[in-house]
C-alpha positions, 0 to 999 in steps of 0.5 A: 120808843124809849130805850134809855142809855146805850149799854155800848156803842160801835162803829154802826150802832148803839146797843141798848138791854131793854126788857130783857132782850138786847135792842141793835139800832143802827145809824142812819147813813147805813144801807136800808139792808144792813140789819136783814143782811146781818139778821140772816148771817146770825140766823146761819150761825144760830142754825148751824149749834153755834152758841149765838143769841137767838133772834127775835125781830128786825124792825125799825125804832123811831124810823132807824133800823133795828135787830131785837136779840135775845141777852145773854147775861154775862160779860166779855172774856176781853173785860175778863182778861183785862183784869186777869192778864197773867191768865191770857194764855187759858183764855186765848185757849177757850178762844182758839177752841171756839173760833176752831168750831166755827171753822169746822162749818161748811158755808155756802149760803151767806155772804161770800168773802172773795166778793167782800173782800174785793168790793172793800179793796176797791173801795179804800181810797188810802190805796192806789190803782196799782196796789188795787189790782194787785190785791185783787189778782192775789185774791182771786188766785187764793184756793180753799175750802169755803168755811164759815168765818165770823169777820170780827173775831176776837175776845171781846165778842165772847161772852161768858155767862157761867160755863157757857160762851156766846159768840156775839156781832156776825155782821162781817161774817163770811163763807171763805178761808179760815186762814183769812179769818184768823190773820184778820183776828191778828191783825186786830190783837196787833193793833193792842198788843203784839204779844197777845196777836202772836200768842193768839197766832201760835196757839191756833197754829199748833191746834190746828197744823196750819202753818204760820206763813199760810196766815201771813200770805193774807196778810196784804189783803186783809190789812187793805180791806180794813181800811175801806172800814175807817175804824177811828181807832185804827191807824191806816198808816199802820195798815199801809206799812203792811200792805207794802211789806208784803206787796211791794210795787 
């Protein structure tokens, strides 16, 4: 099947327009249920009145796995706001607003994120033994109301198609703590810009009432389950200072 030049590529895919309809085609070390598991995570969201693509197939390409989704016409709010910079706060607003009512979803029927976090922590052999089990205590002792948390959240997953926004790639989301989720969409806005990540932080803070160091007390155990990603762009050095700022052994 011919679906011409991959219109992006990410860590795990290449994502293809074809026909109309957005073509998912993952690559071949992943696991033979990475685009069921995906397909059901954005089922969930779809079914809960979140403004996500409709599903329309999972199938195999050319013996590679693939998930064929409805497009959305449009483009990221990150492209937006890239030659928009002096509007970075009203867009980081509309984003905080979103990511607010995803939060609002009680979830119980996808992935569980203690049990995703700790399989990555253990996985990340840029961490010792010791920062493992330590990690892992910490995360077991975290309390919270189990809510739906998209994993990847930042502002390139939106996108903008006339007055509405889309919320794209739930393949890291989550039934967990919504403080989790936003000190993983910081961490990811502190990688680019620390302004932004700070404005991101403050913003969702004040629209919510949560306070900041409720953010930062994942900061460790986000940063090391990261790592288990090996994102080439990310700076595993960076993850690590984390890491033993504010779990020092």
């Amino acid at each position: 099947m011919k679906l011409g030049t991959p219109i992006a590529i990410g860590n795990t895919a290449k994502i293809y327009l074809y026909k109309n309809n957005i073509y998912k085609v993952f690559n071949d070390y992943l696991s033979e249920t990475e685009s069921l598991i995906e397909c059901e995570k954005q089922k969930y969201a779809y079914s809960r009145g979140l403004s996500v693509p409709k599903i329309i197939d999972v199938t195999k390409i050319d013996g590679k796995q693939a998930i064929i989704m409805e497009y959305i016409k449009g483009r990221s709010i990150g492209d937006i706001l890239s030659e928009n910079m002096e509007q970075a706060e009203y867009y980081m607003n509309i984003s905080v607003a979103i990511q607010q009512e995803i939060h609002k979803i009680e979830a119980h029927s996808i992935e569980n994120m203690t049990e995703k976090l700790s399989r990555q922590i253990e996985s990340a052999n840029s961490l010792n033994n010791k920062h493992k089990s330590a990690l892992i205590k910490s995360l077991n002792r975290m309390t919270f109301k189990s809510r739906l948390c998209h994993g990847d959240y930042h502002l390139f997953n939106l996108i903008m198609s006339d007055n509405n926004v889309a919320i794209i790639d739930w393949v890291d989301s989550s039934a967990g703590d919504i403080r989790a989720d936003v000190y993983r969409t910081y961490l990811l806005y502190s990688h680019f810009s620390h302004e932004l990540a700070e404005m991101y932080l403050q913003i969702y803070c004040e629209k919510s009432g949560l306070v900041k160091d409720e953010v930062l007390q994942w900061a460790p155990i986000i940063a090391a389950a990261r790592l288990a990603e090996i994102v080439p762009s990310e700076n595993p050095e960076r993850l690590l200072k984390i890491v033993n700022q504010y779990c020092p052994l």
